[in-house]
GUMI-660739 format. One record per residue: residue in three letters; x, y, z of N, C-alpha, C, CB in turn. Coordinates in steps of 0.02 Angstrom, whole numbers, plus 50000, padded with zeros to 5 digits. Glycine has a CB too. Layout:
residues N
ALAXYZXYZXYZXYZ
...
This chain:
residues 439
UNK486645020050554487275017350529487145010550496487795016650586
UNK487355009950447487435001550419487834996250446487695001250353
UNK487514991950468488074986550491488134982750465488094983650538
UNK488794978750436489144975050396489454970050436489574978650359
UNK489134961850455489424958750480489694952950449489174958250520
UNK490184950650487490474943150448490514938450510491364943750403
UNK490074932050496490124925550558490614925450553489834918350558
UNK491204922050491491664919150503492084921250552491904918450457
UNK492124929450572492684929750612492264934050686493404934250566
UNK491614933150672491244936850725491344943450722491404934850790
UNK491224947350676491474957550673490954959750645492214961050618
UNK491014964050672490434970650627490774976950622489624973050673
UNK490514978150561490784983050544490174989750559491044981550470
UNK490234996250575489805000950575490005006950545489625001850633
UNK489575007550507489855012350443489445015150415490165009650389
UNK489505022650409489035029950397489415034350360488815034250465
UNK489165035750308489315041550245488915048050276488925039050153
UNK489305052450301489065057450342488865063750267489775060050412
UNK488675069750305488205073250263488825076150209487675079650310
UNK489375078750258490045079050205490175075850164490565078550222
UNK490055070150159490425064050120490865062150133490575064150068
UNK491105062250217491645057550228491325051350287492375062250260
UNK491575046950245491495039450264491875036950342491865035050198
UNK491365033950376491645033450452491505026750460491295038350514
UNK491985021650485491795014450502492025013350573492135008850452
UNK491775011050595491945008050690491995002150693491375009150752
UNK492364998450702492444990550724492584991150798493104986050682
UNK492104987950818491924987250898492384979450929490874986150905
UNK492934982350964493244976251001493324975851082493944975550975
UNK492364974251100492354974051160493024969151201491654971951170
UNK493054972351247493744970351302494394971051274493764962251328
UNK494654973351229495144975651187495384983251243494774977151094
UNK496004982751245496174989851319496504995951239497284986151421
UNK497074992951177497154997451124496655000651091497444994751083
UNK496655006051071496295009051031496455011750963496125012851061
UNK496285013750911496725015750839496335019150820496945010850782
UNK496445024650778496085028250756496475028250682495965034450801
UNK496135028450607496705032950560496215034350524497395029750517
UNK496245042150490495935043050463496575044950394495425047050498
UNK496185043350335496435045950255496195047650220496665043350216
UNK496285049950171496255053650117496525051650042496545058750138
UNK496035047149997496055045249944496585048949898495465045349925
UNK497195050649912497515053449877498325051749905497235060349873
UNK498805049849827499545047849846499855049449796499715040749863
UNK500555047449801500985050749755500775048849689501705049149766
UNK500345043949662500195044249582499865051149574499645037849551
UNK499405053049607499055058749587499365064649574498635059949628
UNK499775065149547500115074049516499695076249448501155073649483
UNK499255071949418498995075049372498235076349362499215072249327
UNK497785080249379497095079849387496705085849366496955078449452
UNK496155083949362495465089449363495195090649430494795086649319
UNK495335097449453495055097749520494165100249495495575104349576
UNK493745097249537492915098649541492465104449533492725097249599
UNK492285105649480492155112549441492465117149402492025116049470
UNK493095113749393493605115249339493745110149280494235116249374
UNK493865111849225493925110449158494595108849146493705115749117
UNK495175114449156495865113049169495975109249183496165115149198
UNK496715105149152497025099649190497535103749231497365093649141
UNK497615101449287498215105549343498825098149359497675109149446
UNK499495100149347499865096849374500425098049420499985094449337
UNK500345095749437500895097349515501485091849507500415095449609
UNK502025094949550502715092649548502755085549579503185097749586
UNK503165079849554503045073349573503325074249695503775066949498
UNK502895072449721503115072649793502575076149820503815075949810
UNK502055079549806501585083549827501315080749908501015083549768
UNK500995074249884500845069849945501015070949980500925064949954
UNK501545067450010502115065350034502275072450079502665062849973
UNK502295076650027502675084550076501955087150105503145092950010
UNK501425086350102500995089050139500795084950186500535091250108
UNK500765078950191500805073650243501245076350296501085066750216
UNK501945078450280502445082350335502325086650363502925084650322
UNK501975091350306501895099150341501175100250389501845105550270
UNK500745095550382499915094450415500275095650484499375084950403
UNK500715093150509500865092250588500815100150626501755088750598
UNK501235104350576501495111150591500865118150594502075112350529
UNK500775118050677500145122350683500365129750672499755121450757
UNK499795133550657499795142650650499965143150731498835147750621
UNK499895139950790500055144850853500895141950861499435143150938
UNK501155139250823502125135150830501915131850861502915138250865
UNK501475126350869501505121450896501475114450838500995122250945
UNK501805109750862501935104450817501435098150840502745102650820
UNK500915096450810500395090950825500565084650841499985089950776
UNK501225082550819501515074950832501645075550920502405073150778
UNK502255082250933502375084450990501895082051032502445090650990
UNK501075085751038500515089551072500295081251076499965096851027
UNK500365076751044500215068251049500365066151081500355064051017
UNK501235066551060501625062051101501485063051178502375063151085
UNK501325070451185501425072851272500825068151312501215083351289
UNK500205068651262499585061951275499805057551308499315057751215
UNK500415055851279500565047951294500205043651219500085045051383
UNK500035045651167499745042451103500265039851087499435046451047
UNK500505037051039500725032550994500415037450913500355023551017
UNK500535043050889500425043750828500975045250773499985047850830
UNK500765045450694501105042650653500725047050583501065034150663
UNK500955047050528500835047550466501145045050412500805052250459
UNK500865042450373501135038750295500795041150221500945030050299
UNK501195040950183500885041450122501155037350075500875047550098
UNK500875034850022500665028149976500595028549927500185024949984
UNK500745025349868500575026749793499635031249807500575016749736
UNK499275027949815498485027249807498205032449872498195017849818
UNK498455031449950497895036549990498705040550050496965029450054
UNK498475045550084498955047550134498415046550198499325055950120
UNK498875043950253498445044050333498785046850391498285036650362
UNK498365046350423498505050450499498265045550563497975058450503
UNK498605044150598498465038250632498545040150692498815032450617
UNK498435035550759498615037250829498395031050876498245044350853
UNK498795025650908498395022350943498675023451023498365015050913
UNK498355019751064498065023251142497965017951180497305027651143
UNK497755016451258497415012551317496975020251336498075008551390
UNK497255026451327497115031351374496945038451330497765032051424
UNK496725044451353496615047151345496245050751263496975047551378
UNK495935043951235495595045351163495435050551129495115043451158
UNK495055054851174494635058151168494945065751157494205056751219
UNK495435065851229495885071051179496275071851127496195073251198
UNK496685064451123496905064251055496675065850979497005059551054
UNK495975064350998495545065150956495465072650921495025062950988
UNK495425075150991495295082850967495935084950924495215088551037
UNK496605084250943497005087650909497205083750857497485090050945
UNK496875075550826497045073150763496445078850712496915063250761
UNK495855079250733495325082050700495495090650689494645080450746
UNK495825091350731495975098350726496525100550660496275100450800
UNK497365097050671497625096350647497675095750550497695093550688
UNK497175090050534497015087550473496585092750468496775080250462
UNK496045097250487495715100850473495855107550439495495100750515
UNK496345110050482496715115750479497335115350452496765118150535
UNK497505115550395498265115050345498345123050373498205113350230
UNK499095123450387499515131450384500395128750345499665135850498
UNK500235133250298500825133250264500945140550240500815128250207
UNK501575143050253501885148350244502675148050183501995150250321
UNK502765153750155503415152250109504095151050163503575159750052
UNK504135149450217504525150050268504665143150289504245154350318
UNK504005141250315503965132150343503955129850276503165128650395
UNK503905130250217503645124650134504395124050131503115129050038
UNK504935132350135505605131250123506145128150179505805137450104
UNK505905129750227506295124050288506125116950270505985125050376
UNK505485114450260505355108650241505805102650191504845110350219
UNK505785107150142506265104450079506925103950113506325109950006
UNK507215107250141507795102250173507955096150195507945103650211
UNK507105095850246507085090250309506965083450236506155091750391
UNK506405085750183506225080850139506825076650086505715084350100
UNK507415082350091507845080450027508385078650063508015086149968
UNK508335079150150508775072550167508405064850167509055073650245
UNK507795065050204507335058250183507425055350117506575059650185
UNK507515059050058507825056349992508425054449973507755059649954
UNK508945058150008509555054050009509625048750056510085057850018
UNK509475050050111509465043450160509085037150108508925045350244
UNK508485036050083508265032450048508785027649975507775036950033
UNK509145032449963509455034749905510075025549941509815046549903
UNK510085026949995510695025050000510495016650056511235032750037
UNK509785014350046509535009650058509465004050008509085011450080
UNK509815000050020509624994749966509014991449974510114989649962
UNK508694990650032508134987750011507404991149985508044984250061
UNK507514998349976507185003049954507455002649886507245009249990
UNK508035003349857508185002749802508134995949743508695004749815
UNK508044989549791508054984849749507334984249751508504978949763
UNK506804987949771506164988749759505894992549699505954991249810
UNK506294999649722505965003749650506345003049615505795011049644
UNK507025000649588507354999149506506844993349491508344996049499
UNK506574989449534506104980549511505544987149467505514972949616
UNK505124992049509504554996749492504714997949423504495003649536
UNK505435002549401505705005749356505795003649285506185006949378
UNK505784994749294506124989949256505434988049216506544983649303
UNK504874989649279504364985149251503874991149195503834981049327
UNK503804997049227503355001649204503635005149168503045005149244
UNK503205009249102503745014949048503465022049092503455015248928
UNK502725022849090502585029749100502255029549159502205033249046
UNK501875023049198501495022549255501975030049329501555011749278
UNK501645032449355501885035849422501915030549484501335042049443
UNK501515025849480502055021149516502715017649512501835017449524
UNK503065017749455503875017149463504055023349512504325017949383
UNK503725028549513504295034949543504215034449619504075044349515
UNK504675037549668504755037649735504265042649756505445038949757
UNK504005039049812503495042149832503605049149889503105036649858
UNK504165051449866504525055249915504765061449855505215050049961
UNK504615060549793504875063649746505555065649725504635067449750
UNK505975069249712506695067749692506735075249730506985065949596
UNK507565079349735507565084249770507415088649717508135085249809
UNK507545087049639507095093149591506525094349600507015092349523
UNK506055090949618505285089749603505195096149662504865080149622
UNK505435092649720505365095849783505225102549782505895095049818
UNK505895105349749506085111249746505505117449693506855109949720
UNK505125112149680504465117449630503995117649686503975113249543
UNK503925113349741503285116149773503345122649819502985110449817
UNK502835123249797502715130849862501965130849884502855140449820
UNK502105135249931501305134149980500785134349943501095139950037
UNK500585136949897499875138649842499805131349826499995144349757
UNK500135128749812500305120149753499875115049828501725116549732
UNK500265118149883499875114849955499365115049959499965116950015
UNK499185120849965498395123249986497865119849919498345134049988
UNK497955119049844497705117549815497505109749804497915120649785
UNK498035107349834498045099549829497725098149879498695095749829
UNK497655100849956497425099449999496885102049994497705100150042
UNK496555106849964495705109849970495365103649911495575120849931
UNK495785101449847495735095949795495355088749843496645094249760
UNK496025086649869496175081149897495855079449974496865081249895
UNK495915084750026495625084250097495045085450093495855088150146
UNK494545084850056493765086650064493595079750084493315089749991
UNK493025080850126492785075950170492315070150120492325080250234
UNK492165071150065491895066350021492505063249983491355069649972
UNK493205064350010493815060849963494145055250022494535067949931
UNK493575056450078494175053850165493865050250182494365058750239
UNK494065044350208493665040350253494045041350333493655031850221
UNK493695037350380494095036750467493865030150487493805043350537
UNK494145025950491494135019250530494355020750596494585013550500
UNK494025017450645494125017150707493945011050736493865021850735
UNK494705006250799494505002050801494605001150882494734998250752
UNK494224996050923494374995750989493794995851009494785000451018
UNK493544995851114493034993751137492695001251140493144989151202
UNK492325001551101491825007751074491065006951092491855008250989
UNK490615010251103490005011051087489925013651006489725015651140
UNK489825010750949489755014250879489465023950882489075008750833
UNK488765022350924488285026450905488555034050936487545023550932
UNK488935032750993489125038151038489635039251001489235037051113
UNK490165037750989490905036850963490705043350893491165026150932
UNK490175039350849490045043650779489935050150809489335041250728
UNK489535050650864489325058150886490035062550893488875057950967
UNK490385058250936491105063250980491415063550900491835057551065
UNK491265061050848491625062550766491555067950750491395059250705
UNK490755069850729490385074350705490395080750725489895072550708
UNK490435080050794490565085050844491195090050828490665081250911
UNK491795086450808492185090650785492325091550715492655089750814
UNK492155089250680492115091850586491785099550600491385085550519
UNK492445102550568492095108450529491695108550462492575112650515
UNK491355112050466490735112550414491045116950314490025119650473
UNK491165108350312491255108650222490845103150195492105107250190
UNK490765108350132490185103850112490605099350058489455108350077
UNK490185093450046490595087749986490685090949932490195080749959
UNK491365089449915491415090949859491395084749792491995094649866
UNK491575087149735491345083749669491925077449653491315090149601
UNK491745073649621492175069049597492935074149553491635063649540
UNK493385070349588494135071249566494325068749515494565069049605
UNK494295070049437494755068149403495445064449401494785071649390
UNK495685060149400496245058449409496575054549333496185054249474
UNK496845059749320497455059049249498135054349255497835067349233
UNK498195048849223498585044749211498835042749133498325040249244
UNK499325044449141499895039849068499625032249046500915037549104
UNK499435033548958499395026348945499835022148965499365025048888
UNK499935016448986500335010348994500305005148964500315008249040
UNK500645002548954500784994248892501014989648944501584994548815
UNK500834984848904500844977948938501514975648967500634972648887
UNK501754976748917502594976848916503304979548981502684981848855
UNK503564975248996504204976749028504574983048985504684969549029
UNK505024987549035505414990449006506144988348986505394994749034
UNK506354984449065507014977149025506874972649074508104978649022
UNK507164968049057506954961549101507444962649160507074953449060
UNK507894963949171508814964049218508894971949243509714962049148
UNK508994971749318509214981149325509804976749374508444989749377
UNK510354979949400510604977649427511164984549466510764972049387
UNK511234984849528511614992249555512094987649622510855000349596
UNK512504991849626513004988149670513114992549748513784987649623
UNK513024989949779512644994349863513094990049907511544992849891
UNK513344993449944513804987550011512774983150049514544996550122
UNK513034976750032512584972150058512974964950070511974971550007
UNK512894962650126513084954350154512974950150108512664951350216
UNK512454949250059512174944450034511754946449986511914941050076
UNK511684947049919511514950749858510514950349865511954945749776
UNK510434956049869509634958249866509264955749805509534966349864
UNK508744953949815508204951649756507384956549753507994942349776
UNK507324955149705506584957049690506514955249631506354964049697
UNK505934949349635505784946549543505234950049551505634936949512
UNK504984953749491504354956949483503794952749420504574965349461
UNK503344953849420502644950349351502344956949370501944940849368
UNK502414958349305501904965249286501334961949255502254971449228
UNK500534964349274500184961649291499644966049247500224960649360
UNK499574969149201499264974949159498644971749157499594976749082
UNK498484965649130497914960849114497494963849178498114951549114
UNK497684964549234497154964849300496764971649309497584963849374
UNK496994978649260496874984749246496194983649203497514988249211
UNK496444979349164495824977149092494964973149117496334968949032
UNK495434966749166494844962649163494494967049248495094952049163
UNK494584969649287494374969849349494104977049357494924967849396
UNK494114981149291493864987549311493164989149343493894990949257
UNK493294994149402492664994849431492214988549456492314998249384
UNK492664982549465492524973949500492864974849563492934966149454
UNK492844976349618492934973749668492964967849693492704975549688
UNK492524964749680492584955349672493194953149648492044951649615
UNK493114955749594493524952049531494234954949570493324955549430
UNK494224957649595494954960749598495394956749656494914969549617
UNK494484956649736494854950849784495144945249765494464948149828
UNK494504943249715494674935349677495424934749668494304934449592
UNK495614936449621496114939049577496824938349641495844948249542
UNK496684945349688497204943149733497174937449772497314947349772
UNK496904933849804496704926649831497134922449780495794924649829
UNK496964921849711497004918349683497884918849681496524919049632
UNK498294923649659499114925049654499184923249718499434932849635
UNK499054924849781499174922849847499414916749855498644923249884
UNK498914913649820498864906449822499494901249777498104905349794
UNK499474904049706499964902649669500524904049691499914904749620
UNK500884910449715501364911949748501694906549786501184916649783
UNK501284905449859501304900549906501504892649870500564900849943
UNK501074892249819501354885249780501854886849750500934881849728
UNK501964890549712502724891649705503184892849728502864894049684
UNK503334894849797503864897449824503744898749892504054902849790
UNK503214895449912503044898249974503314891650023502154900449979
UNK503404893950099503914890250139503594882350142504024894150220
UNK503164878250120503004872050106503314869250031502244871950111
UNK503274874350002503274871549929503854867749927503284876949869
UNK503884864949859504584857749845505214864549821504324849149741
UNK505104868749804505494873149757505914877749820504914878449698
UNK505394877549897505874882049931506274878749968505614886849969
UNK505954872449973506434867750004506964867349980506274861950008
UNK506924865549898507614863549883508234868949876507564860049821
UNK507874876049869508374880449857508704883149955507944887749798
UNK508134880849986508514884550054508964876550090507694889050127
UNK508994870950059509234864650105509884867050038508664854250114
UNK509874869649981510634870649952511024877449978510614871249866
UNK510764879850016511014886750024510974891850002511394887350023
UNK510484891149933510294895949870510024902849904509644892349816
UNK509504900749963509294906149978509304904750052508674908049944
UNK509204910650112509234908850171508834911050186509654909350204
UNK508324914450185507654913450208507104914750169507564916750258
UNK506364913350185505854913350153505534921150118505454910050200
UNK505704921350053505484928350021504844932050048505334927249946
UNK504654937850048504324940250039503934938949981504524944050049
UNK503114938349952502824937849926502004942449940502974932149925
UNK502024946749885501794952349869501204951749818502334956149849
UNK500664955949804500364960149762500124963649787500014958449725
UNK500544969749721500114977049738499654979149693500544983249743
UNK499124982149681498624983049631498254990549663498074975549626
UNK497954991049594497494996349600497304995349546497655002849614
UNK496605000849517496094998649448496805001949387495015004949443
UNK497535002649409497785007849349498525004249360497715018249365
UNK498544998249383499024995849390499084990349427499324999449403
UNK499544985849431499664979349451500354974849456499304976649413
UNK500574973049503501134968449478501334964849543501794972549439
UNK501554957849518501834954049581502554955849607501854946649564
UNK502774953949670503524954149702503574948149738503684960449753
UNK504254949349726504384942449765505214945249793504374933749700
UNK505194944849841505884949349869506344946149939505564957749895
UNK507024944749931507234940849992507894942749948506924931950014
UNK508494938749989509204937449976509404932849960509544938150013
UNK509794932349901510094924649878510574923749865509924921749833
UNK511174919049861511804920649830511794920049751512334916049860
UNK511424917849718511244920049631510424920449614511584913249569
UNK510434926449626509514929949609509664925149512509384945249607
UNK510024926649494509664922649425509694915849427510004924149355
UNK510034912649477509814905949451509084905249491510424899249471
UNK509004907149551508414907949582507774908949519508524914549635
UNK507974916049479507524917549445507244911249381507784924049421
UNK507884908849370507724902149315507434897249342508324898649283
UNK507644894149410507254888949443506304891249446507644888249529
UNK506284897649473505854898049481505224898549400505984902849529
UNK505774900549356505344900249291505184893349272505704903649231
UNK505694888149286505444879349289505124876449320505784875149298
UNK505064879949392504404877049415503614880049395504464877549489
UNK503614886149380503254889349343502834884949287503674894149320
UNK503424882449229503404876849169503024869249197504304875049143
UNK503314870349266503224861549267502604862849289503744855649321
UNK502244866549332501564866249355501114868649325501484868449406
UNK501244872049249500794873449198500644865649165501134879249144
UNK501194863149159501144855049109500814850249151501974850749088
UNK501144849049205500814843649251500044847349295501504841049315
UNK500004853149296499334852949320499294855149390499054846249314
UNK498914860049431498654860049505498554857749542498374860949520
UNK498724853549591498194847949640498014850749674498364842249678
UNK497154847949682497064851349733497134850549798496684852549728
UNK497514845049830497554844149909497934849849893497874836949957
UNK498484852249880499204857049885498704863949883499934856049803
UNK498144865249858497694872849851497384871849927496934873449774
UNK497004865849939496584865350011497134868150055496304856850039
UNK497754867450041498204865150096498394874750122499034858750058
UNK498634876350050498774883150061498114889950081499144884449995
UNK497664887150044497064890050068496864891350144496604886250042
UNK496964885150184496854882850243497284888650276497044875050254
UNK498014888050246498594893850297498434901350281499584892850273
UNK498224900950229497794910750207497644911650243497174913550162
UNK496844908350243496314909350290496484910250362495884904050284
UNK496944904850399497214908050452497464913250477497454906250462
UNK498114916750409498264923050412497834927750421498534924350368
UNK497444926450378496694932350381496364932050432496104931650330
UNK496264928050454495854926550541496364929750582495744916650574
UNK497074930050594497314933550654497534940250650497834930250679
UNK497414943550567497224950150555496704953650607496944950150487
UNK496284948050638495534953150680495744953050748494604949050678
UNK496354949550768496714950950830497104956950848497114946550835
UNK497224962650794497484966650804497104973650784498014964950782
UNK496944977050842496494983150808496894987950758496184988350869
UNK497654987950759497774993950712497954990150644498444999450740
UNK498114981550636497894977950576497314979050545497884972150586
UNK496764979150609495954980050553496024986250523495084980550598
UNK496104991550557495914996950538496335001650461495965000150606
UNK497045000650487497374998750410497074996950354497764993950409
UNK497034988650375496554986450323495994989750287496304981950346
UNK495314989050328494954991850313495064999550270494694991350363
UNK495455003750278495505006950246496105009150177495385009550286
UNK496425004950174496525004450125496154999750074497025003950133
UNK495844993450086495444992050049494644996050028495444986550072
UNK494485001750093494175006050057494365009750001494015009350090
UNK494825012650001494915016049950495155011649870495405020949979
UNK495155006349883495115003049809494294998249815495974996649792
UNK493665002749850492905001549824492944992949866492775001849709
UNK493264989349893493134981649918493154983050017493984975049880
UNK492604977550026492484977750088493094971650113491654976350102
UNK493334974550164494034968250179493704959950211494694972350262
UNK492904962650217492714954350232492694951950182492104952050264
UNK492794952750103492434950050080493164944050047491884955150036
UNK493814946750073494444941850083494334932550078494734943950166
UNK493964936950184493714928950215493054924350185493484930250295
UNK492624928850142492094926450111492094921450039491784932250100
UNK492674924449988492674924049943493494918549937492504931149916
UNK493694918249982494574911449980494274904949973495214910350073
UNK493664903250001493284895849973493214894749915492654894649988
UNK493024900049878492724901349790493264898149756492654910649754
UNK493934900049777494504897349714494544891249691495164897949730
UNK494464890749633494124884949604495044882449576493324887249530
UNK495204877749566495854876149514495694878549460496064868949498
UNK495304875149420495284879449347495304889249363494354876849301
UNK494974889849413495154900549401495964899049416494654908849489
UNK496274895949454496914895049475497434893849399496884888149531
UNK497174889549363497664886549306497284892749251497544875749281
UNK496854899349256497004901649203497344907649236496444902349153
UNK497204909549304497924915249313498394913649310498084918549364
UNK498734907649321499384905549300499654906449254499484901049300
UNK499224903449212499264905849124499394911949119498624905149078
UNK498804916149129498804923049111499214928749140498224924849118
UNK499474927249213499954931149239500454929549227499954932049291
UNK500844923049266501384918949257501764919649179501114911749271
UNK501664924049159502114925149080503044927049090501674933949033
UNK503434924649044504064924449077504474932249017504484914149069
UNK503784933848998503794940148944503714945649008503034940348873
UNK503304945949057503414950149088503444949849169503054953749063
UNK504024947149185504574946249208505064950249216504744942649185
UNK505254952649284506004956149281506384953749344505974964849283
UNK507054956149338507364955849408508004960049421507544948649424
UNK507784962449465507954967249502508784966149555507264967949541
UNK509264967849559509734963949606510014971549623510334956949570
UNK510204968549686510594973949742511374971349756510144974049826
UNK511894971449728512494968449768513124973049762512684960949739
UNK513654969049814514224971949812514754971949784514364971849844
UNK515414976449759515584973949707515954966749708515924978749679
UNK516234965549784516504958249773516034952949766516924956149827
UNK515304955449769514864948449746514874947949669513984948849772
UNK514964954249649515114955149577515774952749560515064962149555
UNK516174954249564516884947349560516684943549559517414945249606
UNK516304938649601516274931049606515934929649561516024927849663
UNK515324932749539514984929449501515344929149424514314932449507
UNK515684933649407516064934449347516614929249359516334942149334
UNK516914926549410517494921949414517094917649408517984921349469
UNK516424915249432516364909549430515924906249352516064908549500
């Protein structure tokens, strides 16, 4: 096994590309009583359009594919349901799916080992019938209206909608109830023989382990497939460009929803196949963010001591090599004047310049964040694997937050910080809509 360690936070990582080609890492947290396991699969709702491995054809599948086979993995050939057969463990397990990968998770004090067996079993063995695919679409196209009728789900993806023309990340990762309604079990089985091959999956595992034994009790249960070939993955040109700057929908809410978005295209261009470049890059917005708007800054002070806003936003980047863009998301009583203030402080710290005590300062609180990331085994393991699947090792966070120089700082500013691509997104009710028109 290769071991991958980092002083700064005392971890090692242990990590083996097995003969399949699926990737196994162990982070060992002697005296730790939780345990986590998740394993995924490099594949999410962008992917509806591809070359599967020894085929020429492009194959596309209905937008929600993910997402609905993530549901149906649970449902065994003997009627037994795998979440059920967990829970009875006493586990703690779970599944998600994501623009970029879908996982299967489970954490524990007790009984690992069987859990184990029936997470490995489960993901191994897909059963889908025209019977369970059509019961399914019910259970899925209420999860879409329930969604439907969330504002803080909604003042997320209209921000997505506003920003992108053709990207598959504007769309819900749950697909719409049309989309739904095209899949059938074949569309399953193909995406999953595509997508579940053990050279497309990694498994992080975190807690007080022996590495070497742990890999064995892995191996032990993989059924025998061999790696398959690199996946094609087909994507829509995209432009730099916003689709409008303003979306705005009216939802019963207390206090009118925000999401300012920066579409971020430049980071597709300069960071391809950079992993570096890409941590850099996020470190670096992290950082700007925090000076702009983050709970020290002069800008949040003044808007939360006026009442503008009542608590500290959310502050975001999401990326991948095919896409990019900042968020910034909380409640305000006027998201546009918010949005203008924030475009003046924007102005004023391009003209007057970076300091750097104010970078040491925020740097200092990162780095902390990132240090109490290794306090939590199902934080690492998350981590770790989702930053696998965009090619970056998650130490290389804590390695590379010293590097940020001001000048790399004052040219992402420049180069992201554009008020061309810019949007905002609002969630309110209609009497917040009265007021603002009276006033």
């Amino acid at each position: 096994m290769q071991i991958v360690e980092n002083l700064k936070v005392k971890e090692k990582v242990y990590q083996e590309k097995l003969d399949n080609g699926l990737t196994v890492m162990i982070i060992p947290k002697k005296g730790f009583q939780k345990k986590f396991i998740i394993w995924g699969t490099h594949y999410g709702s962008n992917d509806s359009t591809f070359i599967v491995p020894g085929e020429t054809d492009v194959t596309e599948v209905p937008k929600g594919v993910a997402h609905f086979l993530e549901h149906k993995m649970f449902e065994q050939e003997n009627g037994t349901n795998s979440l059920d057969v967990l829970t009875a463990l006493g586990v703690n397990a779970n599944a998600y799916t994501t623009n970029d990968h879908t996982a299967y998770l489970y954490d524990c004090t007790d009984h690992f080992k069987e859990a184990l067996d029936e997470l490995m079993d489960y993901v191994q063995h897909p059963y889908f019938t025209d019977e369970n695919v059509e019961k399914e679409k019910g259970i899925i196209g209420q999860e879409i209206m329930m969604y439907e009728d969330y504002p803080q789900w909604k003042v997320y993806l209209n921000a997505l909608e506003a920003m992108y023309h053709n990207h598959p990340v504007k769309l819900d990762i749950t697909g719409s109830i049309e989309t739904i309604s095209q899949i059938d079990k074949d569309i399953l089985y193909k995406c999953y023989q595509t997508f579940y091959n053990p050279a497309n999956m990694a498994m992080v595992i975190c807690g007080d382990f022996e590495p070497e034994s742990l890999l064995e009790e892995v191996k032990k249960r993989l059924i025998e497939v061999k790696a398959g070939g690199e996946i094609k993955r087909i994507y829509p040109e995209e432009p730099d460009t916003i689709v409008k700057p303003k979306v705005e929908q009216i939802m019963e809410v207390s206090q009118p929803l925000y999401t300012i978005g920066i579409k971020d295209m430049a980071a597709t261009q300069n960071t391809t196949k950079n992993p570096e470049e890409l941590v850099k890059r996020h470190l670096a917005i992290e950082i700007l963010l925090n000076l702009l708007i983050g709970d020290s800054s002069p800008l949040y002070q003044k808007l939360y001591e006026e009442g503008m806003i009542l608590s500290s936003p959310t502050l975001e980047y999401e990326f991948s090599y095919t896409y990019a863009h900042l968020l910034l998301t909380g409640q305000a009583k006027d998201p546009e004047r918010l949005l203008a203030e924030l475009k003046q402080e924007i102005n004023t710290i391009k003209e007057q310049g970076i300091q750097e005590e104010d970078v040491n300062r925020i740097r200092k609180t990162l780095y902390g964040d990132y240090l109490k990331e290794y306090n939590d085994v199902a934080d690492i393991a998350r981590m770790f694997l989702a930053d696998y699947f965009k090619g970056i090792c998650s130490f290389d966070y804590l390695e590379q937050i010293g590097s940020i120089t001001v000048d790399y700082l004052t040219q992402i500013l420049s180069e992201v910080f554009s008020e061309d691509h810019m949007i905002l997104s609002i969630v309110k009710s209609d009497c917040q809509n009265a007021s603002t028109k009276s006033e």
